[in-house]
PAZABA-448362 format. One line per field, with one value per residue (C-alpha): residue number from 1; x, y, z. Coordinates in Angstrom, 3 decimals. Example, Ala and Ser with C-alpha at 12.3 -4.5 7.8 and 13.67 -1.06 7.14 Angstrom:
<sites>
i	(1/2)
c1	(12.300/13.670)
c2	(-4.500/-1.060)
c3	(7.800/7.140)
</sites>
This chain:
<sites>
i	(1/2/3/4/5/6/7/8/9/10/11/12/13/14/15/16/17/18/19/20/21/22/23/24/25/26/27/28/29/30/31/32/33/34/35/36/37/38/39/40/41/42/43/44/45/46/47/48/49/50/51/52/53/54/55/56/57/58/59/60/61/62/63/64/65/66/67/68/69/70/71/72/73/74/75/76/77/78/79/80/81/82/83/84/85/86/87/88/89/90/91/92/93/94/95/96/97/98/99/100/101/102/103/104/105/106/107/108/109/110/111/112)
c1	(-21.589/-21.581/-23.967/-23.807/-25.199/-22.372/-23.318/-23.862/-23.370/-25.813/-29.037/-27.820/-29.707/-28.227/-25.706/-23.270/-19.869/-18.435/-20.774/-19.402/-15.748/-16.471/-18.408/-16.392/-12.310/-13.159/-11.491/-12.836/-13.874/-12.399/-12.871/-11.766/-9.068/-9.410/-8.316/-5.788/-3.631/-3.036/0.805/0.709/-1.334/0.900/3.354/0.712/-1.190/-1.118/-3.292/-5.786/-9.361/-11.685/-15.692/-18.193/-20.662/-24.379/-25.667/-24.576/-23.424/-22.017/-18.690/-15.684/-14.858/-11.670/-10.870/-7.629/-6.600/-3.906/-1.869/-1.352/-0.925/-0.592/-3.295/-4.946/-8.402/-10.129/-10.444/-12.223/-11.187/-12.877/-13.579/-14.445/-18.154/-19.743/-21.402/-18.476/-19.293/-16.788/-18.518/-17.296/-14.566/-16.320/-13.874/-15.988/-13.985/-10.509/-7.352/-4.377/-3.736/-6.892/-8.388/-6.183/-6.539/-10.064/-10.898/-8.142/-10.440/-13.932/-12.649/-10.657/-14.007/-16.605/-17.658/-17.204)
c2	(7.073/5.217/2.732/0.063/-3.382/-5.765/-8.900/-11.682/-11.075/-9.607/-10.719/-8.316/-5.502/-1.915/-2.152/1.069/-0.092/0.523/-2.541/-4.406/-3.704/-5.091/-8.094/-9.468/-7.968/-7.807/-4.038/-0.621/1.462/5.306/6.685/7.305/8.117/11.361/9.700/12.838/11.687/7.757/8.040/9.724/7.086/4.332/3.965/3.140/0.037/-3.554/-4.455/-3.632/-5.296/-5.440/-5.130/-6.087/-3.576/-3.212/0.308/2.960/2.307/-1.422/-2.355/-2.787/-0.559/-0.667/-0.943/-0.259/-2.489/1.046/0.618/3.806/5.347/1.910/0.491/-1.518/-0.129/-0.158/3.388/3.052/5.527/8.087/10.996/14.433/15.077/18.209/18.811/19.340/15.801/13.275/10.078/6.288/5.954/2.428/0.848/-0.390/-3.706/-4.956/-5.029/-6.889/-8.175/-7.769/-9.932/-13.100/-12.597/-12.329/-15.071/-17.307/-16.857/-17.935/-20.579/-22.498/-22.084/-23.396/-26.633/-28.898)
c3	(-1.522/-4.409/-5.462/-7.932/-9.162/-9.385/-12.220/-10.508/-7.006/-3.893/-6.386/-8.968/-6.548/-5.984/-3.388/-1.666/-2.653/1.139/1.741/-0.970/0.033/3.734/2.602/0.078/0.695/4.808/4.097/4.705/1.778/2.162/-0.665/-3.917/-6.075/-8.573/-12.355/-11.897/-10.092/-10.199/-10.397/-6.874/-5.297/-7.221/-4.103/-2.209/-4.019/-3.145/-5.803/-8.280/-8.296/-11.206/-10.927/-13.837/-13.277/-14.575/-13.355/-12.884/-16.380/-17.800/-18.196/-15.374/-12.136/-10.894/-7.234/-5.757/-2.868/-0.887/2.291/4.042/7.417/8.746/7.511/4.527/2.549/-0.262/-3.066/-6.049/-9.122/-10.516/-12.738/-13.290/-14.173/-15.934/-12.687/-10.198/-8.379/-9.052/-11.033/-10.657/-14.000/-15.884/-18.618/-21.472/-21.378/-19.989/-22.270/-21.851/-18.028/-16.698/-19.609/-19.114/-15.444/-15.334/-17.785/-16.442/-13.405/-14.743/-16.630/-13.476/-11.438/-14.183/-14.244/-17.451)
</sites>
């Protein structure tokens, strides 16, 4: 459905983010979640996941870890287009949270 190149991960190759979400969360991907309407989907969210991104645009996805009808899965979010298809919603860079979280991350990992 949607297809993206993730930095650093699967060879930096085009990859269908339902096959990212079972390889590397073991959770199914169903879908998405329309920008619109975050606060309804709120209640549902176990956590939020950040992607660095290289195509279809750069910068960060976010993907939306959601347990409903019983079960756990994966949404990523997204946004109206001019064309009446929905396109994945890329954040230029991360503010606040994300940041600390995300370079808290790299640096515990890195070698010195």
């Amino acid at each position: 459905m949607f297809k993206v190149i993730l930095k650093g991960k699967f060879k930096e190759r085009r990859i269908d983010l339902s096959i990212v979400s079972r390889v590397m969360y073991h959770q199914p991907f169903t879908g998405s979640i329309q920008k619109e309407h975050i606060t309804w989907w709120k209640r549902y969210w176990i956590k939020p996941i950040m992607l660095e991104i290289l195509y279809p645009s750069e910068g960060w996805i976010q993907l939306v870890k959601v347990y409903r009808d019983g079960k756990p899965s994966i949404r990523v979010i997204t946004k109206p287009s001019t064309s009446g298809k929905r396109e994945l919603l890329v954040y230029k860079q991360l503010y606040g949270k994300e940041k600390d979280t995300y370079e808290l991350k790299n640096r515990k990992y890195k070698k010195i």
